[in-house]
N, C-alpha and C positions, 0 to 999 in steps of 0.2 A: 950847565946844559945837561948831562950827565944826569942831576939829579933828578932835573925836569922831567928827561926822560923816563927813570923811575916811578914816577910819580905816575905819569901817562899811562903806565904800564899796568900798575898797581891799581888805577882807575877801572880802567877796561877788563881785569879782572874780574873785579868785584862787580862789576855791570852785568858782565858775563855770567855769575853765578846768581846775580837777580834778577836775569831775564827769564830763568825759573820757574818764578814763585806765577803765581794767576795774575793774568791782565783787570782781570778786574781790582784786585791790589794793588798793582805797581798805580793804574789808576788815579785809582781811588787818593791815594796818598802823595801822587802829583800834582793832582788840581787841587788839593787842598794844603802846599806846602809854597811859603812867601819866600823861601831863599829860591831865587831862581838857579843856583848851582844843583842844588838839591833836587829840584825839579828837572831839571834836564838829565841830571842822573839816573831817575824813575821813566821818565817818557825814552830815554836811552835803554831801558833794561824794556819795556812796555814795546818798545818797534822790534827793538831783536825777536822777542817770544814769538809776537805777530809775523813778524819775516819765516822763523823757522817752522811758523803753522802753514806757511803761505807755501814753503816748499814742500814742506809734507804734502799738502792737497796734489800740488800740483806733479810730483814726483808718481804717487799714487795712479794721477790720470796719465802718465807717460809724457807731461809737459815739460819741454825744455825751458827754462827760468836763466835769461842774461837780463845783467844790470850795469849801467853805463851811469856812470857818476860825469854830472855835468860838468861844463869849463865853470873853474873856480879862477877869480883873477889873481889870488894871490899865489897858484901853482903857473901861472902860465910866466915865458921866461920871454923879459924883451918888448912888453909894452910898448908904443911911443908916448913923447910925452902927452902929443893929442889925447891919446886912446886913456891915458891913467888920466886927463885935466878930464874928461867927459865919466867918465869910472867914478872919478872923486866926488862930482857935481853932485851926484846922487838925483838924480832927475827923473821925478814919479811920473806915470802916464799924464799928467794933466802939463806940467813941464813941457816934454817930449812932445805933445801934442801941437802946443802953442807956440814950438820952438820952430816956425816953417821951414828958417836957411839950415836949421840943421837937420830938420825931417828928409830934406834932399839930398843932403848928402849922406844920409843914414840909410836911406832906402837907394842908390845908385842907381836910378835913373829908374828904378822896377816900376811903373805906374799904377798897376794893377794894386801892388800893395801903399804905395803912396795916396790915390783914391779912398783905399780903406781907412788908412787913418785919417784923411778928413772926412770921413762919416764918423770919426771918433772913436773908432772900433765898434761900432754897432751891434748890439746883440750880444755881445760876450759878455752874459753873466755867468750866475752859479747857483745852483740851487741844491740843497740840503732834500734829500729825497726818504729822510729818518735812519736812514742807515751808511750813509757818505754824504760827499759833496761832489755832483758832479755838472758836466757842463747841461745849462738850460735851452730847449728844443728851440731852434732858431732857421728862417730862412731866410735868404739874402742875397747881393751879386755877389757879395764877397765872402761871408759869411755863413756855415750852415751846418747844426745842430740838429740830430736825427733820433731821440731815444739814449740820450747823455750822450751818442758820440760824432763826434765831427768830421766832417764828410771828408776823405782821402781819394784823390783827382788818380785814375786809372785801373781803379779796381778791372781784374778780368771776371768776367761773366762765370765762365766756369775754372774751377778751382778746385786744390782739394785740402789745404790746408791754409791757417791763418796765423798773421803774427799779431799780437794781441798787443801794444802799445799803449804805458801808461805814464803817469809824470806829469811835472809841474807842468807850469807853462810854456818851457821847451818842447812839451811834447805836440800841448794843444796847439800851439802857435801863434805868441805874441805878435800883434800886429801885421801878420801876414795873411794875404786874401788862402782860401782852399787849398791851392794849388801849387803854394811855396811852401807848408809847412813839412818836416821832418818828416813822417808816415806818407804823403804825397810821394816825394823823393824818391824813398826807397821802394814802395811801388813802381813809380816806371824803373828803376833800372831792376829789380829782380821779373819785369815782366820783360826785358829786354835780354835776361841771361838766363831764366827760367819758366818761357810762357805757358801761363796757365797751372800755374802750381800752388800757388799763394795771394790771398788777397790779408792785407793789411788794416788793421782797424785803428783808431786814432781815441783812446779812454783818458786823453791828457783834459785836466783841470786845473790847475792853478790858483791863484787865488790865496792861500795857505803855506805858507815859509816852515823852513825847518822841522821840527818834527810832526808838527800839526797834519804841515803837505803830505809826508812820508807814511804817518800814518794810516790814512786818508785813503793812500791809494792801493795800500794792504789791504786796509777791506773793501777798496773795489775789488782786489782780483781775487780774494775768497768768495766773493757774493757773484763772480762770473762763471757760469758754466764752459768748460774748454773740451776740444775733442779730444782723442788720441792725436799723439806727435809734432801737433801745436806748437807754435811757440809763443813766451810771453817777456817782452821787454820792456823792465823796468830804468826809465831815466830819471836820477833825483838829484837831488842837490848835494852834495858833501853834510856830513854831520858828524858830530863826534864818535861814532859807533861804526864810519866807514871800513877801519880796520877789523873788527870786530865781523862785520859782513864779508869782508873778504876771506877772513879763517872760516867763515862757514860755508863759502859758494864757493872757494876759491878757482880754479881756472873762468870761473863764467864772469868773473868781475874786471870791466874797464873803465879804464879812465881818458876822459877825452880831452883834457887842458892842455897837454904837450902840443896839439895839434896845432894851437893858435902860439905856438911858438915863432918868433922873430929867429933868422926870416921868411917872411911867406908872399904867395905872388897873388894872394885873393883879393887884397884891398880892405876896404872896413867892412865887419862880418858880424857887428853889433848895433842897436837900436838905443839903449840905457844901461844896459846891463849884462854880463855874459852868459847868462840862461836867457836873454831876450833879445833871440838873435834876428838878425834879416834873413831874405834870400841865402843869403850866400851865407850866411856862417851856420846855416841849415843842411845846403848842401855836401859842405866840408863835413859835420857830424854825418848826414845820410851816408855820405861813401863811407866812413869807417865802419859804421855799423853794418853792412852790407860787405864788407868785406872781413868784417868778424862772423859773421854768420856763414860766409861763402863754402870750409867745411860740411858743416852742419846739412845746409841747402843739397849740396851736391849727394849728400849720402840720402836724404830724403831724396830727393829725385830718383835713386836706383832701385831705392826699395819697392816706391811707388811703380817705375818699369815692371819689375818680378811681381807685385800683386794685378799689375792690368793682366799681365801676360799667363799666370797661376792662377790667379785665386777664382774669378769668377766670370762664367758665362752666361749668357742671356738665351732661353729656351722658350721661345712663346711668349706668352704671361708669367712664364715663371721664370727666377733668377735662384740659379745652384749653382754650385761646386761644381766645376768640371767633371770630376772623377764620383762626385755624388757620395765620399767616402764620412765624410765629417757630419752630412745630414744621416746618414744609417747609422754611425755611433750614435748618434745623440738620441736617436730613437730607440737603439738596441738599450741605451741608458735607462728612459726614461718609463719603459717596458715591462724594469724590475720593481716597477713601484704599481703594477697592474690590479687594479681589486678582480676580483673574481667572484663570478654571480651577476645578473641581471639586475643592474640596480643601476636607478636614475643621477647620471656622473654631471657633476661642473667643473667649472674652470673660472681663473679671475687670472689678468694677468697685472702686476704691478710694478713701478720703478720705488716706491717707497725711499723716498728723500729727504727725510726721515719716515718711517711708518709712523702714523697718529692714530688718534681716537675716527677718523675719517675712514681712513681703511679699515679700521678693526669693526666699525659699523655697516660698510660695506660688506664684508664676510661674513657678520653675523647676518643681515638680511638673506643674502646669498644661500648660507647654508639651510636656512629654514624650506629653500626649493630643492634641494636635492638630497640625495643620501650619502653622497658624498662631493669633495671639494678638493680642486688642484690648484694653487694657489702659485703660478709661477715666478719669479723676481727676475725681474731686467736681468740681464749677466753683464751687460756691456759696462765697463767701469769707465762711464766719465759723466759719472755725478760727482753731487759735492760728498754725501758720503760713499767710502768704497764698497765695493758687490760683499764681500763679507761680513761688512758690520747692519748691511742695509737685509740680508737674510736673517743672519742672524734678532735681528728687529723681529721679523717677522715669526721667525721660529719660536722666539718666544713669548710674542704676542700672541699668540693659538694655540698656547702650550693645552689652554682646558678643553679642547674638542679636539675628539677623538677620532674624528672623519674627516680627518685635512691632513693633504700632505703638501710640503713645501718642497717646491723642485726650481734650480737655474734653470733660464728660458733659453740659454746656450745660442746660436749663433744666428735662430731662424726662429726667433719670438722678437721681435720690435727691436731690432739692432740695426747695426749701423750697414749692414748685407741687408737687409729686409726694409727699411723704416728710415733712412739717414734723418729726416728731417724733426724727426719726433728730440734730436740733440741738440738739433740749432734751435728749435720752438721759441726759444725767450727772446732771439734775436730776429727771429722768419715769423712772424705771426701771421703777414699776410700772404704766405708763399702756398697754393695750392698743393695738395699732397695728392702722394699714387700710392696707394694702402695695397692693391692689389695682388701685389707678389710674398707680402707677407702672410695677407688670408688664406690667400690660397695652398701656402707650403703648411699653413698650422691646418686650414680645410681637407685637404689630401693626405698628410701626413703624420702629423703630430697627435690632430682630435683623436682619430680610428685608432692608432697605438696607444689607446686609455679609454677608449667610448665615451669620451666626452659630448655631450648632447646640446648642452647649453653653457654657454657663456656671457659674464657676467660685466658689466664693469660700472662706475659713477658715472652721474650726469654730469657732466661739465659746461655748466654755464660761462666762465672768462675763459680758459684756453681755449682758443681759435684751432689748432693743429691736434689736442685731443677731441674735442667736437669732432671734426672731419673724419677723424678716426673712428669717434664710436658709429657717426654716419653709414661711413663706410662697411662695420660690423651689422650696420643693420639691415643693409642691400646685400652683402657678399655672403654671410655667412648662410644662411636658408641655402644659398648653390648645391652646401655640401651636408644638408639634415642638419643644422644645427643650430638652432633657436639665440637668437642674441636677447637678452636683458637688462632695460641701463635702470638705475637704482637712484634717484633722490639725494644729493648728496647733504648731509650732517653740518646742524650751522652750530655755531656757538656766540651769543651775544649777537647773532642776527647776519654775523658774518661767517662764508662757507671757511670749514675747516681745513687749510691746503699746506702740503711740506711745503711750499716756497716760503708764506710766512713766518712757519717754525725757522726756517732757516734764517730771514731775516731778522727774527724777536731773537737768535744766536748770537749774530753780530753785536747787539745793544746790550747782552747778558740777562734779559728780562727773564729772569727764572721762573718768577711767578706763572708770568704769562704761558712759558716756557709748560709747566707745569701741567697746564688744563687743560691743552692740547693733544698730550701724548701722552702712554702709556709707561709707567714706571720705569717698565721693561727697556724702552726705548732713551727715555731719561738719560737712565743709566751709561749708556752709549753716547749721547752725548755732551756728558759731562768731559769724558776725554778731548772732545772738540772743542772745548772752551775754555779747557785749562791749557 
C-alpha cells in the first residue's frame, strides 16, 4: 500500500513538471499514443497547463475561480444495496428511459421532470462550435437552450454581478426540466438572501467523460469574456490530476461525495448515475454550493454598498464622481501629452483584443486626415488580453509614425462608469445601449483638453452594440464641434478581420492563420498566451 502510494506520488510529480511544456505538445503526443496509460498521462499534464491558463486569465480580470468535484460513488460511504444494484447496472439513457417503474421512482413523484423524460429528453444535444462543444440552441416546455446556455428559472432583472457555471452534465442538468437543475437552485435561494446582486448562468454541456469533458470546459471559460468580481464555478468529475488541482487552487477546491453520505433524510437523489442527479440530489449540491460561497457573497455585497453610496452620482445627462476628483486627474494626465500649434488633431479609441492588421489599417487610414493622432486603449481590464499587454500591442504597432500618441482611456472612455454594456456585448447583443453619458464626458471634457476635432473609428458590420455606438458618435458628437469618421473595415480572404477570431484561431493553436492576421509585434504577445 505504502508503495502504491509512492508510486502515486511519483506520478503526479512528473505530470506536474509536464504540465509545462506547450499544449500543443502534450497534445500532439496524446492523440497519437496507443498505451492508453500513457495518454492519460499527457491529457493529465495538457488539463493542468490549460487549468493554470484558466486562472491566470481569470485572476487577471479579478474573477473568483471555485471547483466542486462531483459525487464520485466510490468516495461516497454507505450506499444501500438498492442504490449500488442500480449504480452497478450501468444503465445508459436509452435503458433509464424505457425503464418507466423505475423512471417513477427515480424522479419522486416530480412530474414536471418525469414529462420530460418521456419526450426523451428532447433537444439536448451538442454541438462542436470549432472551438468547444457546447449545448445546441433549443426551445421547449421543458427544455431551453439560448446562445450555448441553458436557461436558469429566477434570474433577477437587475443585477450586478454573475456566477458563471460550468461542467458536465451535472451542471447542464440530466434529465431535469429548467427549473430543477443546479444553477436554477442556486438562484432562487441567493435571490432569497441576496436580492438583486447576482444572476446565474448555466455553461454546463456534457456529453464528453473524463478528460475530454474537463478539457472542454477549459476552453469554454478562456473563450468567455467575465467582468470584474464575477464568479466562475467549475463542477467536474474526479480525474486523476484531482490532487494536483487542489495544490494549485487550494482553499477554492470542494468536494461534494461526503454529502450523499448514509445516513441522510433526502430519499433517492439519483437518476443512473451520481453526476446524473434528480431534483433532489440537485438541490442538496445547490445548498453546499451556496453555502460555500456565502462568505465570498456577503463581502461582495458590502463592497457593492460603499461603491452605490461613494463612487458615483447621476448629474443630468452626465454621470461623474461625486467629488469630480478622478475625472480632473485624468485630465490633468492626459494634458501632458498636449501638441502645441494649430494643427488638425484626432482621436480613435480601441479595446484591441488582440491588435491586428484591422486596427493597424484603421490608423493608417485615420492618420492620412489629420496631422496628428490619439490613439486611446480601453483601460478597463476584463478582456481576454490584460490592459498592459493589449497597449503595449499597440505601442508597438505605431512604433514607425511619428504623430501618434498612445494614451489609457482611464475611467471615462467606454468603461464600465461610462459604457457597461460595450462588456456584456457578446452576451447582450440585442440589449439597447445609452452612449450618451460617455460622449458627452469625452465631448465636454476629454476632446478640448487635446483639441481633438475629429474622431475616428471602423465600420462595424456584425456587432450590434458597436454599431449603436458608432450610431450614436454620429448624432452626439457634432453637439460638441466634433466631426465623427467611420472607416471601411479590412477583409482578409473576403472575411472582416476581427480580435474575436484571432482569439478563437488561439484556442485551435492555428498559427499560421494566427500569422496573417496580426502584426509580428502582436504575435509576439501572444505566443505567451498559448504556451
Amino acid at each position: 500500500m505504502k508503495k502504491n502510494k509512492i508510486i502515486i506520488k511519483f506520478i503526479e510529480a512528473l505530470i506536474y513538471v509536464c504540465s509545462y511544456m506547450s499544449c500543443r505538445l502534450s497534445i500532439f503526443i496524446g492523440n497519437r499514443c496507443n498505451n492508453s496509460k500513457v495518454k492519460k498521462f499527457f491529457m493529465s499534464a495538457h488539463a493542468l497547463n490549460r487549468f493554470r491558463y484558466c486562472l491566470k486569465k481569470l485572476s487577471n480580470n479579478d474573477v473568483t475561480f471555485l471547483l466542486f468535484e462531483a459525487p464520485d460513488e466510490n468516495k461516497i460511504l454507505g450506499l444501500s444495496s438498492e442504490e449500488t444494484e442500480i449504480l452497478n447496472a450501468g444503465l445508459t439513457s436509452g435503458k433509464l428511459l424505457n425503464n418507466d417503474e423505475y423512471l417513477k421512482k427515480a424522479y419522486i413523484n416530480n412530474k414536471r421532470c418525469y414529462d420530460f423524460a418521456k419526450t426523451r429528453y428532447k433537444g439536448t444535444k451538442l454541438i462542436n462550435n470549432g472551438v468547444y462543444i457546447q449545448s445546441a440552441d433549443y426551445k421547449g416546455e421543458y427544455y431551453n437552450v439560448k446562445d450555448g446556455i441553458r436557461k436558469t428559472f429566477y434570474q433577477p432583472v437587475k443585477y450586478k454581478h454573475c456566477i458563471h457555471m460550468y461542467g458536465s452534465c451535472i451542471v447542464r442538468g440530466f434529465g431535469v426540466s429548467d427549473e430543477y437543475t443546479i444553477p436554477s437552485y442556486i438562484q432562487n435561494k441567493l435571490n432569497n438572501k441576496h436580492p438583486e446582486l447576482i444572476k446565474v448562468l448555466n455553461y454546463g454541456t456534457g456529453g464528453e467523460a473524463g478528460y475530454e469533458g474537463l478539457i472542454n470546459d477549459l476552453k469554454y471559460i478562456q473563450n468567455t469574456e467575465f467582468k470584474k468580481n464575477d464568479i466562475v464555478i467549475l463542477v467536474t468529475y474526479h480525474t486523476f490530476t484531482s490532487n494536483l488541482f487542489k495544490k494549485v487552487i487550494k482553499n477554492n477546491y470542494f468536494e461534494s461525495s461526503s454529502l450523499f453520505n448514509a445516513p441522510h433524510n433526502f430519499g433517492w437523489w439519483f437518476l443512473n448515475s451520481t453526476i446524473h442527479l434528480n431534483a433532489v440530489g440537485n438541490e442538496v449540491i445547490s445548498d453546499y454550493i451556496v453555502e460555500s460561497l456565502d462568505s465570498l457573497i456577503i463581502q461582495m455585497s458590502k463592497l457593492n454598498d460603499i461603491e452605490d453610496k461613494n463612487k458615483v452620482v447621476k448629474t443630468g445627462k452626465s454621470t461623474y464622481y461625486s467629488s469630480n476628483k478622478e475625472l480632473k486627474e485624468y485630465i490633468n494626465y492626459i494634458k501632458r501629452y498636449k501638441i502645441k500649434g494649430n494643427k488638425n488633431i484626432g482621436c480613435i479609441i480601441m479595446n484591441c483584443n488582440p491588435f491586428t492588421y484591422g486596427h493597424k489599417y484603421l490608423i493608417e487610414q485615420a492618420i492620412k486626415k489629420v496631422d496628428y493622432l490619439y490613439i486611446f486603449v480601453v483601460e478597463e481590464n476584463r478582456s481576454f488580453f490584460t490592459f498592459d499587454d493589449r497597449i503595449n500591442m499597440v505601442k508597438e504597432g505605431v512604433k514607425e509614425f511619428s504623430n501618434i500618441t498612445v494614451l489609457p482611456s482611464g475611467q471615462f472612455i467606454i468603461s464600465s462608469l461610462t459604457f457597461p454594456e460595450y462588456f456584456d456585448k457578446e452576451d447582450n447583443q440585442d440589449v439597447r445601449i445609452d452612449a450618451t453619458n460617455d460622449l458627452r464626458i469625452f465631448g465636454e471634457k476629454i476632446a478640448p483638453a487635446l483639441k481633438i476635432k475629429i474622431r475616428f473609428a471602423g465600420e462595424e458590420p456584425i456587432d450590434k452594440i458597436t454599431r449603436q455606438y458608432n450610431d450614436a458618435m454620429s448624432t452626439e458628437l457634432n453637439k460638441y464641434g466634433i466631426k465623427f469618421i467611420c472607416i471601411p473595415r479590412l477583409k482578409h480572404n473576403q472575411d472582416f478581420i476581427s480580435a474575436s477570431v484571432v482569439r478563437k484561431k488561439m484556442s485551435n493553436y492555428d498559427v499560421a492563420d494566427i500569422k496573417e492576421l496580426v502584426p509580428n509585434t502582436t504575435y509576439n504577445i501572444i505566443k505567451k498566451y498559448m504556451n
